[in-house]
C-alpha positions as CSV (number, residue, x, y, z in Angstrom):
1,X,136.2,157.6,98.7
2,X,136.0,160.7,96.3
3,X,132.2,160.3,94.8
4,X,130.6,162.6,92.3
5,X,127.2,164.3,93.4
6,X,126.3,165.6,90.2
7,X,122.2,165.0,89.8
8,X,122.5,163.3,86.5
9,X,124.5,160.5,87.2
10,X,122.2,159.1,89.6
11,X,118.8,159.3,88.6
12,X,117.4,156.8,90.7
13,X,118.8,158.1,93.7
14,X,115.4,159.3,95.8
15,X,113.0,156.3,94.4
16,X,115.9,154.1,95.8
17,X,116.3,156.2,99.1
18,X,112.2,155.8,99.4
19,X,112.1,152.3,99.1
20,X,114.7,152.2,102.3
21,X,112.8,154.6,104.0
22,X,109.7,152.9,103.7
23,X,112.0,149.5,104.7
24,X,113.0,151.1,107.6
25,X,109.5,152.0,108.6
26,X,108.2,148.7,108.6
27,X,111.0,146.9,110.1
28,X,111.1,149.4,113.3
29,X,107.0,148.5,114.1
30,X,108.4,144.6,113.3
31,X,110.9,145.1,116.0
32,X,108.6,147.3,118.7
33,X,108.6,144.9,121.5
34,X,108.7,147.3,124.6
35,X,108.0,145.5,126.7
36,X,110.9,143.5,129.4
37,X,109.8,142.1,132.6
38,X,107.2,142.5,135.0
39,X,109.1,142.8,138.9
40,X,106.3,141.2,141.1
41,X,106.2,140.7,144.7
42,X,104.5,143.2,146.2
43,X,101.0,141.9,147.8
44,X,99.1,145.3,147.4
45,X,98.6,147.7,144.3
46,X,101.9,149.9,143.7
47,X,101.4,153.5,145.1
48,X,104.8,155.3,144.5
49,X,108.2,155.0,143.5
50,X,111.5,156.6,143.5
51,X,114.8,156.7,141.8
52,X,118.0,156.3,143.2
53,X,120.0,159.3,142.6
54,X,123.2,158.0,142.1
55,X,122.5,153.9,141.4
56,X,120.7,153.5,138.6
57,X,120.0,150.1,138.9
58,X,118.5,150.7,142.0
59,X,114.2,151.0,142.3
60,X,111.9,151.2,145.3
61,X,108.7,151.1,145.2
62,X,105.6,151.5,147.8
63,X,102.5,149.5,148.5
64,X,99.2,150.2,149.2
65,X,99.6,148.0,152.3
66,X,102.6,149.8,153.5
67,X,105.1,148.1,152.6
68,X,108.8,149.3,150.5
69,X,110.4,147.2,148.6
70,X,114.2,147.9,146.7
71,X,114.7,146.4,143.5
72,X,117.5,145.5,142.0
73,X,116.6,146.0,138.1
74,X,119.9,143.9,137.0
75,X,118.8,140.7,138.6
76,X,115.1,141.8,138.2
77,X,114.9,140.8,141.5
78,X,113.5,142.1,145.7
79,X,116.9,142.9,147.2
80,X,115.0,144.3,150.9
81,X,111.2,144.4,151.9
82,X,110.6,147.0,154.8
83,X,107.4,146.9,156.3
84,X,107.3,151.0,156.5
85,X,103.9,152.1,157.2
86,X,100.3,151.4,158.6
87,X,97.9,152.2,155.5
88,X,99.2,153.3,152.4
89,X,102.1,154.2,151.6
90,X,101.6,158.1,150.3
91,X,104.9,159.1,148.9
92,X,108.6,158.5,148.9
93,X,111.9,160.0,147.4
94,X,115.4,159.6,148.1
95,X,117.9,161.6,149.1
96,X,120.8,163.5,146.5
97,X,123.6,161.6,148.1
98,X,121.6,158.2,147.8
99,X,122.3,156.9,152.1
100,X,119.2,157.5,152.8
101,X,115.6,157.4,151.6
102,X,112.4,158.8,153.2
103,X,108.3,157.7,153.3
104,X,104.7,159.4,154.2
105,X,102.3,157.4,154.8
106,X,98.9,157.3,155.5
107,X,99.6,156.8,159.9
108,X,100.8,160.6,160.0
109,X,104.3,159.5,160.1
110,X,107.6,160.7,158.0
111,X,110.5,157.7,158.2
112,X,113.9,158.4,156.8
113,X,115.1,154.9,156.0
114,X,119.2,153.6,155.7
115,X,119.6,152.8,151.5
116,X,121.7,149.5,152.8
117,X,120.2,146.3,154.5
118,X,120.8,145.9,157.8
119,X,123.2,144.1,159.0
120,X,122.6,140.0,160.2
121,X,121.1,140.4,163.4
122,X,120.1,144.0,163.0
123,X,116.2,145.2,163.5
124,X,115.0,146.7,160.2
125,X,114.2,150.1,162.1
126,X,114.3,153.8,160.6
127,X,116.7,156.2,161.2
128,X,114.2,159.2,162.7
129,X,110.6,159.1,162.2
130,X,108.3,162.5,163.2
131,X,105.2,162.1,163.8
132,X,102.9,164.6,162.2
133,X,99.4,166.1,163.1
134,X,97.3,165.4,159.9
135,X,97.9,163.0,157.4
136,X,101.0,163.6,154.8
137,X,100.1,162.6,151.1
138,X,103.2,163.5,149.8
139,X,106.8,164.4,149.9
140,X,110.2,165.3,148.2
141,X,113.6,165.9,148.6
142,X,115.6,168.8,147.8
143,X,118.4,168.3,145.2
144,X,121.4,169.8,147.1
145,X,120.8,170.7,150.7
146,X,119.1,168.6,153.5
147,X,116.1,169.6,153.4
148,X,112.5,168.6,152.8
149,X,109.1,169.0,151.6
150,X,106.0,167.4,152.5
151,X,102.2,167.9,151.8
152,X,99.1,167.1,153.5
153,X,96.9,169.9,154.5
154,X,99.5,172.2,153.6
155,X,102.9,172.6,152.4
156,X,106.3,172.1,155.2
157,X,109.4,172.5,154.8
158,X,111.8,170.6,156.9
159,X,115.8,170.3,157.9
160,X,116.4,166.8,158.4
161,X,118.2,167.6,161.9
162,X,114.9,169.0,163.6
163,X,111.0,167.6,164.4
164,X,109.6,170.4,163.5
165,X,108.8,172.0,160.6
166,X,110.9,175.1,159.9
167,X,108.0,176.5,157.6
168,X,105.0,176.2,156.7
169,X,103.6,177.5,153.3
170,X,99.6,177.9,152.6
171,X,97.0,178.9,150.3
172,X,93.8,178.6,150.8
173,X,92.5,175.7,153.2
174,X,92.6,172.6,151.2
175,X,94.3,169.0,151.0
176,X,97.4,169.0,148.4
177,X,98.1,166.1,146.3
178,X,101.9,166.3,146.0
179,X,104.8,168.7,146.1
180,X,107.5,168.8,143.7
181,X,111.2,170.5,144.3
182,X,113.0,172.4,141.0
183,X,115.8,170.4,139.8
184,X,118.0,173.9,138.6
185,X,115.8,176.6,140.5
186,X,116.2,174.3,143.4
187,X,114.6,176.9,146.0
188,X,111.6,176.5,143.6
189,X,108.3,173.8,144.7
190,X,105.2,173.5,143.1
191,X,102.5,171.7,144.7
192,X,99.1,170.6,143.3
193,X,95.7,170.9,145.4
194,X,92.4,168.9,145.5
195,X,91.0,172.8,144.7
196,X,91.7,172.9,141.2
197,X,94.9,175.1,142.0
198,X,98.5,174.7,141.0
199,X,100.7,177.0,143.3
200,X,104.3,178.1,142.9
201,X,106.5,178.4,145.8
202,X,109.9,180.5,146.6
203,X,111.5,178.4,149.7
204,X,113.3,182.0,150.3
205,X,110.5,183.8,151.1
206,X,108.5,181.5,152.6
207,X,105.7,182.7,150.9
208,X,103.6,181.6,147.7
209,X,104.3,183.0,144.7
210,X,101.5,182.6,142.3
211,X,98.5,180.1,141.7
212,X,96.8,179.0,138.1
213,X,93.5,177.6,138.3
214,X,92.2,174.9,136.4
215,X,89.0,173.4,134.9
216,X,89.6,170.5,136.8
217,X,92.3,168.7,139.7
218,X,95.9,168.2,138.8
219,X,96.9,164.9,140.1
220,X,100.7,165.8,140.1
221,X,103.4,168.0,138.2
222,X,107.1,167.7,137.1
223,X,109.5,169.8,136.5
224,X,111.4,170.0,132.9
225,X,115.3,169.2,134.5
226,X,116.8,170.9,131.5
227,X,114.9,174.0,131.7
228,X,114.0,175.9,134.8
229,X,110.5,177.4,134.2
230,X,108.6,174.8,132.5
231,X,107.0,172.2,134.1
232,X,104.3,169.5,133.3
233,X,100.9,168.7,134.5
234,X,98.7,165.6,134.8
235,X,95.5,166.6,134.6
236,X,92.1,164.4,135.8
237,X,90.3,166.4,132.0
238,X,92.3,163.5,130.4
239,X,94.6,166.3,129.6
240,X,98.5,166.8,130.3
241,X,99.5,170.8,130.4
242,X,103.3,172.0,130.3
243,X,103.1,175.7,131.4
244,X,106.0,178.7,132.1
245,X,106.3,179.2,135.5
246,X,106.3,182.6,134.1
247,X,103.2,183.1,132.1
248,X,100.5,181.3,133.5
249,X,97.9,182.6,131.4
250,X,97.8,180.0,129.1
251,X,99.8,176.2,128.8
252,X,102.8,176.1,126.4
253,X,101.1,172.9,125.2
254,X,98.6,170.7,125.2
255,X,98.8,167.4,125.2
256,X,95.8,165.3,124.9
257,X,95.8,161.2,123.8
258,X,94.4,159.3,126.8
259,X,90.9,158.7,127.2
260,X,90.9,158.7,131.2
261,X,92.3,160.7,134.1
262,X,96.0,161.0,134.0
263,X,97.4,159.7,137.2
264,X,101.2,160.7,137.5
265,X,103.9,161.8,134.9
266,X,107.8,161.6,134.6
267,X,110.2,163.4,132.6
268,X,113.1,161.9,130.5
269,X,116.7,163.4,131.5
270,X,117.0,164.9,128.1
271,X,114.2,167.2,129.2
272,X,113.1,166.2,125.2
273,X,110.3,163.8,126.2
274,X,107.7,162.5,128.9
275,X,105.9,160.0,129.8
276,X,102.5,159.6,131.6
277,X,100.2,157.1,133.7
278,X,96.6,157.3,133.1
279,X,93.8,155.8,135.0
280,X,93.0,153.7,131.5
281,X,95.1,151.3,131.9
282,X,97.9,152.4,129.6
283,X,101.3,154.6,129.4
284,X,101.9,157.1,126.7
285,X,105.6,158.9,125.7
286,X,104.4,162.9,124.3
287,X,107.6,165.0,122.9
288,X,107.8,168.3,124.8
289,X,106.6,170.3,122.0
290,X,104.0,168.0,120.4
291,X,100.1,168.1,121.0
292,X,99.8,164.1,120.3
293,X,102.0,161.3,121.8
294,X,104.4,158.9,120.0
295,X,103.8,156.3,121.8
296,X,101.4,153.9,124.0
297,X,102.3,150.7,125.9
298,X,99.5,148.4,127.3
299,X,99.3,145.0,128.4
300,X,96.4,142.7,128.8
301,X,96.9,141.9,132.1
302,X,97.5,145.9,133.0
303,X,95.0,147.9,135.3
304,X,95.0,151.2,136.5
305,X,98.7,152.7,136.0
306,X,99.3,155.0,139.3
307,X,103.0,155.8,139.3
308,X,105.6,156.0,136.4
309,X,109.2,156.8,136.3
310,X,111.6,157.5,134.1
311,X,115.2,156.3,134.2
312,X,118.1,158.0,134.6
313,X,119.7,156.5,131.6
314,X,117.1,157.5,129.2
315,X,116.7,154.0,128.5
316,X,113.6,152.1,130.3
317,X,110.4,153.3,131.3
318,X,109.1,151.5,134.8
319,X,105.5,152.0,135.8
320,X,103.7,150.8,139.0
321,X,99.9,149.8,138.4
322,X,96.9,148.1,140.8
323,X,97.3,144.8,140.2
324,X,100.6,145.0,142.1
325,X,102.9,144.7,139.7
326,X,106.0,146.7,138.6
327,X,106.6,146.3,134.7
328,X,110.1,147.8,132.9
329,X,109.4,149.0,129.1
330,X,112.0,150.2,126.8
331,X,111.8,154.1,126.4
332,X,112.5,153.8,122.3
333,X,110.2,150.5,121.5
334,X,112.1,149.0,118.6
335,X,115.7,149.9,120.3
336,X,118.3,146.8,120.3
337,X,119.5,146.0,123.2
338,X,122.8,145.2,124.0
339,X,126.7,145.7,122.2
340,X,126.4,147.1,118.5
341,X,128.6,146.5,116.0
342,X,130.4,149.4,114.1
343,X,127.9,148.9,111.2
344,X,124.9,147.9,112.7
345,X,125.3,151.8,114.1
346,X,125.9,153.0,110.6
347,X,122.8,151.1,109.4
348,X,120.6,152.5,112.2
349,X,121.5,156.0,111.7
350,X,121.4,155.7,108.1
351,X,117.7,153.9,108.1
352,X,116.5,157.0,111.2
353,X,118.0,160.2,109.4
354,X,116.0,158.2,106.0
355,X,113.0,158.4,108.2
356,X,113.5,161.8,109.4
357,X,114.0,162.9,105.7
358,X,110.5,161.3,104.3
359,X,108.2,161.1,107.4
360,X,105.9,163.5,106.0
361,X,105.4,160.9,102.9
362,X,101.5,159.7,103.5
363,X,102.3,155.6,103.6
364,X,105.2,156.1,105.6
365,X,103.6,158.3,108.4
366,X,100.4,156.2,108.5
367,X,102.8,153.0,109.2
368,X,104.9,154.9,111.7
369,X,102.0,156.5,113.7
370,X,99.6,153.0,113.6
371,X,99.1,151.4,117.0
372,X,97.1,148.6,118.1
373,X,94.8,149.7,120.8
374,X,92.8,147.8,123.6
375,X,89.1,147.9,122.6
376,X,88.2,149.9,125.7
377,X,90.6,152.4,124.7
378,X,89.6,152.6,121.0
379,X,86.1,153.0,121.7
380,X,87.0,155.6,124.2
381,X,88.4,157.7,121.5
382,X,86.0,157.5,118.7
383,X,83.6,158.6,121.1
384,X,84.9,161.6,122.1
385,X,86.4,162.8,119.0
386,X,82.5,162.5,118.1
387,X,81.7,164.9,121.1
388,X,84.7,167.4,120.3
389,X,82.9,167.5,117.2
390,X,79.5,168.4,118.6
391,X,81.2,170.8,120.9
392,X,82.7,172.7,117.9
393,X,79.6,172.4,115.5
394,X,77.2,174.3,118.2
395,X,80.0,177.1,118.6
396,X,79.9,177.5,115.5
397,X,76.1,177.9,115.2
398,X,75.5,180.2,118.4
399,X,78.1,182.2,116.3
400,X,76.3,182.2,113.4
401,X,73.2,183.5,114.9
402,X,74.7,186.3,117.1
403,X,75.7,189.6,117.2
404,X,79.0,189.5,115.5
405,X,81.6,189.4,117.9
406,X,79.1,188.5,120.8
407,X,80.8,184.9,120.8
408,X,84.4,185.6,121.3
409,X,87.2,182.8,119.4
410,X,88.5,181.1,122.7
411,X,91.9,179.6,121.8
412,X,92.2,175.4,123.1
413,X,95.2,176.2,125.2
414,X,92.7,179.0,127.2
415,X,90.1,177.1,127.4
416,X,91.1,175.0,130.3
417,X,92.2,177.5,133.0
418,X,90.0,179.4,135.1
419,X,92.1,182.4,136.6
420,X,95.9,183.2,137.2
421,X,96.2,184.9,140.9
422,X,99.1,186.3,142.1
C-alpha cells in the first residue's frame, strides 16, 4: 500500500506511537514468567553440569554425592543415573562428537563414560578410568581433537588413548579451580587458581603464557564463542570481569549486580549475552557490553546457585543449586512459547523495535528495568551502595587535603587487579 509520510498529515503520529510503546512495556513485565520446571531427583546438592554437544535436549548433571544423572529436558524427566564417583563429583564435560562423556571427582579418578544406557543385562561400568595422584577439581574437553584438560594441583593435558599425562602446565604451586578450553583459539586454556591468578595457556608450547592478578579468587571463566580473546570472569568481590586475552591491564567491563560471591558463569551462543550463578541465591543475564544486568531470576525455594548453563538454542537458562534441584528458566522472560502466527510476529516486532525507539523515555525505562527482589537481596544492595558511597566520599577528602596530585584518579576497571605478569 502506497502511504504518504509527509509530517503534517499525521500529527498525532509519536503521542500514538508512545502510548504503544508504553503498552508494550507493561504487557512484557505482565507476561515475565521465566520460570518452567524444576528437574529433581538428585539426593545431593548439584555440583556441575554439561551440555551435550550435538543433542540439545540432552542435560547431565553431577552430585555432591557422586552421582550423574542424564536428563532428558523434553520429557523433563531422569533418562540414566550412574553412580560415578566416591565424594563429589568435581567436574564433567562431554566430548565434541557427543559418544562419550567424562567426570573428576573428588577419589583422584578421571572416568570417560558411554553417552547411551547400557544395554539390558549390561554393568553400568566406564569405558577407561586413570587414576591420578592428587585430587582433580576440574576438567574440559577440547572442541576438535581428543584431547583433554584437567586441573587439580596443576594443569594436564591428556590424549584420550594414553594414562598419562602428555603435559603438564604450572605456575606457581597452588590448587586451580577449573580449566576452560577456547571454543575458536582451540589450542587456547585458561585456568583460574585459589591464588588470586588467572593464567593463559598455549597447548603448543606447553608453556604459560601470561597471568593477571586479582583482588580476590576467580571461581571460574568462559570464553566468549564468537570472539576469540575475550573471555569472562566470576569473581568471589561480587564482581564478574570480561577481559582481552590481550590486554590484561585492565577488564573490558565490569559487571557488578549481585550482592554475593559469583559461583560459575555461562555464555549465550550469540556471544551477545551471559548469565551468572551467585552464592545469593539468585541468577542474573548481563549484555556483553553493559556494566548492570537485565535480568534476575529467584525463587523462594532457591539456595545457593553453584552451576549454570546456557543452552545451545539460545532459548533456556538451566541452573543447578544446593538444595538439589535442577530448575530450566526461559533466557528472554516474557518470550511465548510455542508456534507463532504470521501476525503475532508482526505485533511482536512492531511492539520491541517501539521499545527500542523510546526506552530512554523516564516511565518507560523505570517499568522496564523494575524487579521484585528477595528481601535478603534488597537489603544487600542498599547497604553497599551506602558503602560505595563512603568509599568515594573519603577519596574525595584525602584529595582535598593533599598535595595536588599526591592522590592519583584510579579508574573502577583498575581498581580490581593487582599485577599483569608475563
Amino acid at each position: 500500500v502506497p502511504r504518504n509520510y509527509d509530517p503534517a498529515l499525521h500529527p498525532f503520529e509519536v503521542p500514538r506511537e508512545y502510548t504503544r510503546a508504553l503498552n508494550a512495556t507493561k504487557l512484557e513485565r505482565v507476561f515475565a514468567k521465566p520460570f518452567l520446571s524444576s528437574l529433581d531427583g538428585h539426593r545431593d546438592g548439584v555440583n556441575c553440569m554439561a551440555k551435550h554437544p550435538k543433542s540439545l535436549s540432552t542435560v547431565l548433571s553431577g552430585a555432591c554425592d557422586g552421582e550423574v544423572k542424564i536428563w532428558n529436558l523434553t520429557k523433563r524427566q531422569c533418562v540414566r543415573t550412574i553412580q560415578a564417583h566416591e565424594g563429589f563429583v568435581r567436574g564433567m564435560c562431554a566430548r565434541f562428537c557427543g559418544t562419550s562423556f567424562f567426570t573428576v571427582g573428588d577419589d583422584k579418578t578421571v572416568k570417560q563414560w558411554k553417552m547411551e544406557s547400557p544395554e539390558d543385562g549390561e554393568e553400568e561400568e566406564p569405558i577407561h578410568t586413570i587414576l591420578g595422584k592428587t585430587v582433580y577439581t576440574g576438567i574440559d574437553h577440547h572442541w576438535k581433537e581428543p584431547v583433554f584438560a584437567t586441573c587439580g594441583h596443576q594443569v594436564d593435558i591428556w590424549d584420550e588413548q594414553r594414562t598419562s599425562p602428555k603435559c603438564s602446565l604450572t605456575w606457581g604451586f597452588d590448587s586451580i579451580s577449573s580449566v576452560k578450553f577456547n571454543p575458536i583459539e582451540t589450542y587456547l586454556l585458561g585456568s583460574c587458581a585459589s591464588d588470586r591468578n588467572i593464567v593463559l595457556y598455549d597447548m603448543r608450547k606447553s608453556t604459560p603464557l601470561k597471568k593477571v592478578i586479582l583482588n580476590m579468587r576467580t571461581n571460574t571463566l568462559c570464553w566468549n564463542p564468537m570472539e576469540a580473546f575475550i573471555f569472562t570472569a566470576a569473581n568471589e568481590d561480587y564482581n564478574l570481569y570480561t577481559f582481552d586475552m590481550r590486554f590484561l591491564e585492565s577488564p573490558v567491563m565490569v559487571h557488578m549486580d549481585h550482592v554475593s560471591a559469583v559461583l560459575d558463569v555461562d555464555y549465550s551462543p550469540t556471544g551477545k549475552e551471559f548469565v551468572s550463578a551467585s552464592f545469593d541465591k539468585s541468577i542474573r543475564i548481563f549484555p556483553v557490553d553493559k556494566g548492570h544486568s537485565r535480568e534476575v531470576y529467584h525463587t523462594k525455594r532457591m539456595q545457593h546457585v553453584i552451576t549454570v548453563k546456557w543452552t545451545s538454542d539460545n532459548k533456556y537458562i538451566l541452573c543447578g543449586s544446593d538444595e538439589m534441584n535442577i530448575r530450566l528458566w526461559k533466557a528472554n522472560a516474557s518470550e511465548k512459547l510455542g508456534v507463532l502466527a504470521p501476525r503475532e510476529k508482526a505485533a511482536m516486532n512492531y511492539n520491541q523495535k517501539l521499545k527500542e525507539k523510546f526506552q530512554f523515555h523516564p516511565q518507560i525505562r523505570r517499568i522496564a528495568q523494575h524487579r521484585h527482589l528477595p528481601k535478603s537481596i534488597y537489603g544487600q544492595i542498599k547497604e553497599q551502595r551506602i558503602m560505595r558511597e563512603a568509599r568515594r566520599r573519603k577519596e574525595q577528602n584525602r584529595r582535598k587535603h593533599s598535595k595536588p596530585g599526591s592522590v592519583p584518579f584510579v579508574p573502577e576497571r583498575k581498581k580490581h587487579i593487582v599485577a599483569v605478569v608475563k
